[in-house]
Every structure is written in structure tokens, then in C-alpha cells.
N, C-alpha and C positions, 0 to 999 in steps of 0.2 A: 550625391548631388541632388539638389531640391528637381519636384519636375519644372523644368526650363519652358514648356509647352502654357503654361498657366499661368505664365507671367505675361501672354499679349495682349489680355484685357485690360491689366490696372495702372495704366500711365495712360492721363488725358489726352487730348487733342493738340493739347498746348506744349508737349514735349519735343522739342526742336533736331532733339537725336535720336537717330534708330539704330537698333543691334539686333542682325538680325544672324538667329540661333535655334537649333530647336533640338531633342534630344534624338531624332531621326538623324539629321546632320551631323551630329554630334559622333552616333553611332559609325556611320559611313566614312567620315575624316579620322578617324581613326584606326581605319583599318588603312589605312594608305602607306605605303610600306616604307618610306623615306621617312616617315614621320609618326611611327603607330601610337596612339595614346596621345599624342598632342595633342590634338581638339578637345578632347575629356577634363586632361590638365588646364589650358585657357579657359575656357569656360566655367570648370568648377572652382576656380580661383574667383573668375569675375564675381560668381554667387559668392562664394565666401566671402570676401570681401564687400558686400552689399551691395554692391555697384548695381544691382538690376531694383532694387528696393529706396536706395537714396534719393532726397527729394529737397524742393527748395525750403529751407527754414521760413519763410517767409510767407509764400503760396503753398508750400505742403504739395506743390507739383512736383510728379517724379523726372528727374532729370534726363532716363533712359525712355524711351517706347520699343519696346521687345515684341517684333516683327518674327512671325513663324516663316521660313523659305517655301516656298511651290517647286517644285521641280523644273527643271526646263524642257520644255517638247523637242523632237526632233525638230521641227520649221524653225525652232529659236535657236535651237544649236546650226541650223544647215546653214543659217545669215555668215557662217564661216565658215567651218569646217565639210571637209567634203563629203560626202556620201558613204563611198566605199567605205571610209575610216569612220563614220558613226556606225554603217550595220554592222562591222565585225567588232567594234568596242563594246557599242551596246546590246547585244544579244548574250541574255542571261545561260542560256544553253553552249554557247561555244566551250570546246573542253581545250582549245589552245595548242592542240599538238602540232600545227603547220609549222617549223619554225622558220619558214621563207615568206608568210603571211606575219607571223610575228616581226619577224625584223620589216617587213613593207609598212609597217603601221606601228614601229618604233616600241613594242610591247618588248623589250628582254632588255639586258644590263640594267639601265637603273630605271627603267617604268615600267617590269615585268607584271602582269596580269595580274588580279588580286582578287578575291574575293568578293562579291558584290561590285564589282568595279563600274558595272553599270550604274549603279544605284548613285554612287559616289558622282560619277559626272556630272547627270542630272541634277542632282542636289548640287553639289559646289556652283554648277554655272545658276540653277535657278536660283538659290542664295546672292547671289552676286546681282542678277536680273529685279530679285526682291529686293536690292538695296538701292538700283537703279531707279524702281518702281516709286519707290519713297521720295527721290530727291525729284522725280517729275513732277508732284505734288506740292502746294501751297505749304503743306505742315512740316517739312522737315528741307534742316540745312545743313544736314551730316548724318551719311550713313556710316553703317562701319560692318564689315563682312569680314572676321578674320579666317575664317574656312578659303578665303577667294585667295588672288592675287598668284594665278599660277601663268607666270610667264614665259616659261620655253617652250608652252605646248605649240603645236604647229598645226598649220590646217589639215594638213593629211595624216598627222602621226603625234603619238606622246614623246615627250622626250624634257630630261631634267628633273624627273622626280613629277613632270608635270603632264596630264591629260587629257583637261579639258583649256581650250583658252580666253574661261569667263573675263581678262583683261581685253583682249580684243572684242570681246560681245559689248564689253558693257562700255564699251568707248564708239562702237557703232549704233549703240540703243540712245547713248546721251546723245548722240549727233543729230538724231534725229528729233530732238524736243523741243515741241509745241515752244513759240517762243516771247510767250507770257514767264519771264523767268525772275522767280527769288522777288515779285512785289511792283515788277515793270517789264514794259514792250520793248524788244528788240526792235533797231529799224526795218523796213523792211529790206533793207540791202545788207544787214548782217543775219546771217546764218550764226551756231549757237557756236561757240568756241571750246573745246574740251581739251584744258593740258593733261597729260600721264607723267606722274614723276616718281621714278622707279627708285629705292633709297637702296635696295640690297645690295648685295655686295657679289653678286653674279648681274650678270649683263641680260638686258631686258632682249633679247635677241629676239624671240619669237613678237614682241608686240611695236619693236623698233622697224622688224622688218616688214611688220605687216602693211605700216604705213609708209614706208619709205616711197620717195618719187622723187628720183633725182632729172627725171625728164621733164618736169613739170615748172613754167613760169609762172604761173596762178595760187592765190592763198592757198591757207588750208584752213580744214576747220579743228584739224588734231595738230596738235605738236605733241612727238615723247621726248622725257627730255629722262635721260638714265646715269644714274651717279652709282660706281660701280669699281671694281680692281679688273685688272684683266693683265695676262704675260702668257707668253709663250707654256701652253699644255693647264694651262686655266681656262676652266668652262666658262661659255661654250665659247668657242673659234668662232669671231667674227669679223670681219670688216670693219665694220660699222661701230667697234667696242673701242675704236682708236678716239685721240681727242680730238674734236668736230675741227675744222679747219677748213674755211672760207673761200681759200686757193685749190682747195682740192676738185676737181671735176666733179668727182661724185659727194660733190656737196648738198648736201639739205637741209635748210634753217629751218623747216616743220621735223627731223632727224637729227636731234643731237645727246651728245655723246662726252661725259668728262668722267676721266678715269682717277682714282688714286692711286696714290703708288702703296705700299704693304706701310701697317701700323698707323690707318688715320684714325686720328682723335677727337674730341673736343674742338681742340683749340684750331686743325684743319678743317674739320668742319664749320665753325664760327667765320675763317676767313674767306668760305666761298658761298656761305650763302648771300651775300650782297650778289652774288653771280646769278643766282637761283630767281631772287628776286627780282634782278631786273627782266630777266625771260620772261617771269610771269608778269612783272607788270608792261612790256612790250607786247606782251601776247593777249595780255588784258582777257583770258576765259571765262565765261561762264560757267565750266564744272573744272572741277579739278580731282582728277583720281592719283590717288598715293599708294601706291604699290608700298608697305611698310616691312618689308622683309626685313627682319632680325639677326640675319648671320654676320651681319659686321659688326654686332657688339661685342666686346670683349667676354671672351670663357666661349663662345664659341667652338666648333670642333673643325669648321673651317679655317678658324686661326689667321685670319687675315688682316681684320682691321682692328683696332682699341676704341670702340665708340661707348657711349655711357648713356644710361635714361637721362640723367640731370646736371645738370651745370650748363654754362654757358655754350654755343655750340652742340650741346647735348640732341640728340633726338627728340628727349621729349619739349626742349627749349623750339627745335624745327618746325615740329606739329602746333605748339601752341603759337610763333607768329604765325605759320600760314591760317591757322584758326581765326586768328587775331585780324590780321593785316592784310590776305587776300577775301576780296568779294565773291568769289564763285563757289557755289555750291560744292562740299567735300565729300566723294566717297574712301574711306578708308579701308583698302585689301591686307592682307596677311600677305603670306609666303614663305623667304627661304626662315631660318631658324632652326638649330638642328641638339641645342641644349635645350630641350622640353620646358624645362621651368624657366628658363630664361627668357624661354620666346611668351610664357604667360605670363611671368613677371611684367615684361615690358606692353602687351598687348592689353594689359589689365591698367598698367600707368596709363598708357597712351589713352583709353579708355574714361578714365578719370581725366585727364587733359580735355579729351573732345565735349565732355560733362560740363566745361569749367570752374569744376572742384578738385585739381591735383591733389593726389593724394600724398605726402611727402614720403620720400624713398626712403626714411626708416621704417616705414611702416612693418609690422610683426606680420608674417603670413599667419590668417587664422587658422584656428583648430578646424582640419577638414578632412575627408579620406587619403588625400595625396600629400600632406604636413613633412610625412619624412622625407620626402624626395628635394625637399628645400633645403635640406643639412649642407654645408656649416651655418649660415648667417639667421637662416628662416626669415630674411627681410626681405622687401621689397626690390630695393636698388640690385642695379647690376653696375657694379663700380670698373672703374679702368684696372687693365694690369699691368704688365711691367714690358708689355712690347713698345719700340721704337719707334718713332714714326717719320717715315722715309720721306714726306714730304716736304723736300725742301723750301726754300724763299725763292731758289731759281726756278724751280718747276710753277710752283702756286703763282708769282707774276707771268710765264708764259700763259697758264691758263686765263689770268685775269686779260691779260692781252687778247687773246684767240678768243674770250667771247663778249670783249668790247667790240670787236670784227661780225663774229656770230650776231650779236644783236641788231646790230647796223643792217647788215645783212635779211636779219628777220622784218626790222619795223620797213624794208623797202620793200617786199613781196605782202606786207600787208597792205602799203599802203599805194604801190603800184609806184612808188618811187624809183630813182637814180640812183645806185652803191656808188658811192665815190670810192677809189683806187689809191 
């Protein structure tokens, strides 16, 4: 792979998108044990495929600006996470053998200690804080961190494959923005609005809960809203992973929640994002962070969902209206994806999407160090396979019913309104 570090100079002022990568990051997400070699595979795709070189035919402007990450400090990790659980994670010296200290800071079964694990925290949240950094600025309207996006970490412990929880950082950093935003003045009676819309196919539990207030009569300025499968002995067990419902006491229209049932597709996809969309235009944000996790595409080793880059309802059909058709600032995270090339396949398309040069899903993986690991197709697309999709026309209209309710729900704690009954 070319070095990734010498590409932050040569794309102008004027390049609207940031990717922010370097080959230190590069090194440390790759040592992540859920996922070893993934970030190596993404990223050296991206360069193969030119995506960090591509420029306008027109202005000769390059369409990426390639942002190196900073680290994040303790003060910037401590905005959440607690103490105890930063010094015993991040202390390069610990040799790990409590295992009553491990399990209090969620270090064994699937987030067990790893190699430079410090290193990795730091960088993944400062990567994430560096993409944050960009969309605070005049010059960019989409960042993209695919190293980010780790959702189940929790404040006191890892957990999910996941150990730092740069989605909770980077949605308390937006909240806070100076509110000169994207070319004009907030009034001064609105605060800056940040949605989170979690696409994977595990349940966003650590950053749903983070925000959660079901005690609270008052706006907010986050909503998550997390589109996800969930059933009895599917991670993680939560409450909250049920479908949002209006009647419920522990109801929260900044807290919502729609699940699939096993096998969605395309074509279920297509018929709920008019759902999606109207949250977001009821909620009307200023930033919009997209948790882009990959494991509900088909070939997957989770096996859950049949989603596709392309076509209609497609993912990368999702990325390109919200690109399109919402106003607020996009940062794009990573996450789950557990078929390596499939999660750089798609994180490379979506890549091309945020560009506004889709790249078309035949495209030939090029000649690179990683080439064979694309056998059979060596293309681009990640096509559907031959699972079923359980979501029926009675399920799909309750949900469209339960968040005609949800929204109603939501535009009256925006606007200090009356819910009619």
C-alpha cells in the first residue's frame, strides 16, 4: 500500500470531503482481534482504486482531502468514559493477569486485551474526534472515519468487539458546535441538533443508552435512531432494541428503535426509509452521524440480513439520498463487518458515493497486494443471496403505523406541543 501519510497535502481547500486514515491507524485497527487485517484491506482498496487521487474533470480538484488522526487525550476520552476504566485500559505496562479486574472493565470473551490496545483506543476515538474536527469547519460537509463507529463500548468497560466509545464522543463534541453552521446562524433559541443513525445489524445499545431519558419532558439535542435485528440470545440484550412504541412508559422520541425481522433486503429497505426520512426531517439536525456497519450485507458471517451496495433500497442507494436530500452535515463511522473484503468493498463504494462519483458495482478490484482475497468475482458489488426475507406486509405496516405515532410524538417535545390520543 502507497504511504497513506503523504496524501494530506495534495487536495485543495476546496475539497468538501475528508478521509481521515493514516498508516499508524491503519497499523493499530488491525491488530483488533474481531477484525485483524480489516483496516489494511479498506484502506488499500481505497488507494487501489484511486479514490484518494480522483479529481474533478473539470477543476482538476481532488474530490477526497486526506486528514492524518491525532490521538485523543485522556481529558477528551474522560468527556465519557470513566477513569478507572481509562487507567487500567490504557497503561501500556499492564500484563493483564487479574482476571476479576478483567472481567470489571469487560477485557475477556470477545474484547479480550490485545496488543498495543492502548494505542488503538486513542487513535480510533482521536480519528473519529479528527473527523469531528473537520465538519466544525467551513471546508468540509462529510467526513468519513471508517476505523470509527464502535458502538457497544460502554463507559466503564469494552464490550462487542468494541473499546473505545468514539460514537458517544463524537456526538457530545458535535453538540457542542459553535453555531455558525454549514454557511448560516442558528437562532439563538436553537442549540445545534445531532441525529445518530446506526444501519448495522447489531443494536446500537451502548450509544442508545447513553442518551436515553425517559424521565425528561424537555427537547433534546441528540436523537439515535438504530435500525437493527434483535431475538431472544442475539447481541446485545436490550430493552431498548424492542420497536419504539409511543404507549410504552419508557418511552423516548430522542430513543428510537426499529428492528427487522431475519432476511431484509433491498426491497425492505426501500419501504422504510420514507420512515427514516421523515425522523430526520421532523428532527430537522444539524449533523447527522451514520454509524455504517456492514454486517447486514449479504455473505456476511453473521447471516442475518440479504442487504446489497446497489439497487433500489440498496445501502449505497440510503447514503446517496441522505447525501442528497438531508442538510446537515454527515460524518460517516465504520463498524460491525465481519467478511474483510466485503466490508472494503462496500466502505470503498460508499466512499465513491460521499465523492459524488459512484463507482459502478462491476467495477474489477485492481491489481494490489490483497487481489486474491477477492476470489470468486474480483468485483466490486456485494450482490444478494438466496436468504428469505421475513418481513412481512403485516409487520412493515405495524411499523409504519408505530412511527407515524413516534413522529407525532417527537414534533411535540420539539415544539412544546399537545400529543393527541
Amino acid at each position: 500500500m502507497q504511504s497513506l501519510d503523504d496524501s494530506e497535502v495534495s487536495a485543495g481547500p476546496s475539497s468538501r470531503v475528508v478521509y481521515v486514515v493514516s498508516e499508524e491507524l491503519v497499523k493499530a485497527s488491525s491488530l483488533l482481534p474481531s477484525n485483524k487485517n480489516r483496516s489494511f484491506l479498506v484502506h488499500s482498496l481505497a488507494t487501489a482504486l484511486g479514490l484518494f487521487k480522483a479529481a474533478n474533470p473539470d477543476s482538476g480538484q481532488k474530490y477526497l482531502r486526506v486528514l492524518r488522526p491525532r490521538r485523543a487525550t485522556a481529558r477528551e476520552l474522560l468527556v465519557y468514559h470513566t477513569r478507572d476504566y481509562l487507567e487500567y485500559a490504557l497503561s501500556p505496562s499492564r500484563d493483564y493477569q487479574d482476571r476479576s479486574q478483567l472481567a470489571e472493565f469487560g477485557l475477556e470473551d470477545d474484547c479480550p486485551p490485545f496488543h498495543n490496545m492502548h494505542d488503538y483506543i486513542q487513535l480510533v476515538a482521536g480519528a473519529t474526534l479528527t473527523a469531528v474536527d473537520a465538519l466544525k469547519g467551513d471546508g468540509c460537509d462529510v467526513a468519513i472515519c471508517w476505523d470509527g463507529g464502535r458502538h457497544h463500548a460502554q463507559k466503564s468497560k469494552a464490550s462487542g468487539f468494541c473499546y473505545v466509545a468514539d460514537c458517544v464522543l463524537a456526538l457530545l463534541a458535535l453538540k457542542k458546535r459553535p453555531l455558525a453552521i454549514a454557511g448560516h446562524t442558528l437562532p439563538a433559541t436553537r442549540k445545534p441538533r445531532v441525529m445518530y443513525l446506526d444501519l448495522d445489524v447489531h443494536f446500537s445499545d451502548a450509544v442508545s443508552q447513553a442518551f436515553y431519558n425517559v424521565g425528561s419532558t424537555a427537547s433534546s439535542q441528540i436523537l439515535t435512531l438504530s435500525i437493527h435485528y434483535t431475538s431472544p440470545g442475539f447481541f446485545p440484550p436490550s430493552l431498548l432494541s424492542d420497536l419504539s412504541n409511543p404507549d410504552d412508559p419508557a418511552f423516548d422520541p430522542f430513543t428510537l428503535s426499529l428492528p427487522l425481522k431475519a432476511g431484509a433486503s433491498n426491497r425492505t429497505f426501500a419501504r422504510i426509509w420514507p420512515i427514516v426520512d421523515g425522523i430526520e426531517n421532523t428532527f430537522d439536525p444539524d449533523f447527522i452521524v451514520i454509524q455504517c456497519g456492514v454486517d447486514g450485507l449479504a455473505g456476511d458471517p453473521v447471516a442475518t440480513w440479504n442487504w446489497c451496495l446497489d439497487g433500489e433500497g440498496s445501502l449505497g442507494s440510503w447514503l446517496e439520498r441522505m447525501l442528497r436530500q438531508w442538510r446537515g452535515k454527515k460524518l460517516l463511522l465504520g463498524g460491525g463487518g465481519y467478511n474483510s473484503t466485503n466490508a472494503a468493498r462496500a466502505w470503498a463504494y460508499l466512499t465513491s458515493v460521499a465523492m459524488g462519483s459512484p463507482l459502478p458495482p462491476d467495477t474489477d478490484i485492481p491489481e494490489h497486494r490483497a487481489l486474491p482475497l477477492y476470489q470468486p468475482s474480483f468485483t466490486l458489488d456485494v450482490p444478494a443471496g438466496n436468504m428469505q426475507d421475513e418481513n412481512s406486509e403485516e409487520y412493515l405496516l405495524e411499523v409504519e403505523r408505530r412511527f407515524d405515532r413516534v413522529r407525532e410524538a417527537l414534533n411535540c417535545r420539539l415544539t412544546g406541543g399537545t400529543r393527541s390520543v
